[in-house]
C-alpha positions, 0 to 999 in steps of 0.5 A: 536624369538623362532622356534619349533613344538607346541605338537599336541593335544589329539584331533588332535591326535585322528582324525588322528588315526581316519583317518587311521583306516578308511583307512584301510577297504574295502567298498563293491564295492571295495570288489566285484571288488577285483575279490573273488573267489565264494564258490561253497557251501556256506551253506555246508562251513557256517554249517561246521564252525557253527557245528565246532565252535559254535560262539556266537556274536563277534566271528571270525572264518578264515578257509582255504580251498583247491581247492575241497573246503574242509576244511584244518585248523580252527581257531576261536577267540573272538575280542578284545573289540577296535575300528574296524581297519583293521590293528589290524584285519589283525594281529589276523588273521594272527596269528590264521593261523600261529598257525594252517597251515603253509604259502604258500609263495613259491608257485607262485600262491596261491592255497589254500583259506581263508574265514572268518565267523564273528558272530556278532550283527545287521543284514547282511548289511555292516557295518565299522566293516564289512570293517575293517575285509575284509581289514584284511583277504585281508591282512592276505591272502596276508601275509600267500600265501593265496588266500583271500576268502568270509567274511561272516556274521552270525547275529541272522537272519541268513548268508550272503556272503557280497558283493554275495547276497547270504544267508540264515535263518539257521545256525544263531547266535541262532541256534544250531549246525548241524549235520557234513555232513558224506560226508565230509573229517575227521573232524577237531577239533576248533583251538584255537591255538598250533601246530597240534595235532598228531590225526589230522596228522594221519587223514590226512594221510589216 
């Protein structure tokens, strides 16, 4: 009598791979319990980044923010043409704010907050996707010392703050960019990875 473990086959193998990424997200009541801090001005926060970076659909854009809620550093990236996982996700967001800000891991207590804005297809309702990249930022935040902020939509109908209720037609996937509020703090150039530039250090030591 022989003993031993029959190979699993590609279609177990697939439903288990199937069965993790599905963990790894975020529905909407989970979301709304997890107690996100509310953005006092979520179009200002929305324009600066559209303005900024200009996404096309399956852009995402992480920003952090400091208490007063103006923008510290940007990033933006296209995703990776692969099944929405939010282990993967996680993963790019935490290198796009490596790149750009160091982390905040001595502090006890976060005190800077990060937001993702995704542009993508379809319209503002919650999607799978939607789940994966709100477990990443989640994950990503608590990784870098950050606090996890909004996960925002930008669709061709317009911006929604998922899991708020609050949203607005313009900026959309479709619009173009608005002009930079001239109350806002010096602008930051998009960030596509690479240390600070020397402009922007000088900028902030004004």
């Amino acid at each position: 009598m022989t003993f031993g473990f029959a190979p699993s086959s590609p279609a177990s193998l697939s439903t288990s791979a199937s069965a993790a990424s599905a963990s790894r997200l975020l529905e909407p009541a989970e979301w709304a319990d997890a107690g996100i801090p509310l953005l006092r001005n979520p179009r200002e926060v929305v324009s600066g980044l559209h303005a900024r970076h200009r996404p096309k659909p399956a852009t995402a854009i992480v920003a952090v923010l400091d208490p007063e809620e103006r923008l510290c550093a940007s990033a933006s990236f296209s995703r990776r043409s692969v099944q929405a996982d939010g282990w993967m996700f996680r993963n790019a967001l935490l290198a796009q704010l490596r790149r750009v800000i160091p982390h905040d891991l001595r502090r006890r207590t976060p005190v800077r907050t990060a937001v993702l804005l995704y542009c993508r297809e379809g319209d503002g309702r919650w999607t799978e996707e939607d789940g994966a990249w709100m477990w990443g930022l989640r994950d990503a935040c608590t990784l870098h010392g950050l606090r996890c902020g909004s996960y925002i939509t930008l669709t061709h109908d317009g911006w929604q703050v998922l899991g708020e209720g609050r949203g607005g037609r313009r900026p959309n996937a479709d619009s173009p960019p608005e002009p930079l509020a001239l109350s806002e703090a010096a602008p930051l150039s998009p960030r596509t990875g690479g240390a600070v530039s020397e402009v922007l250090r000088r900028a902030a030591a004004r």
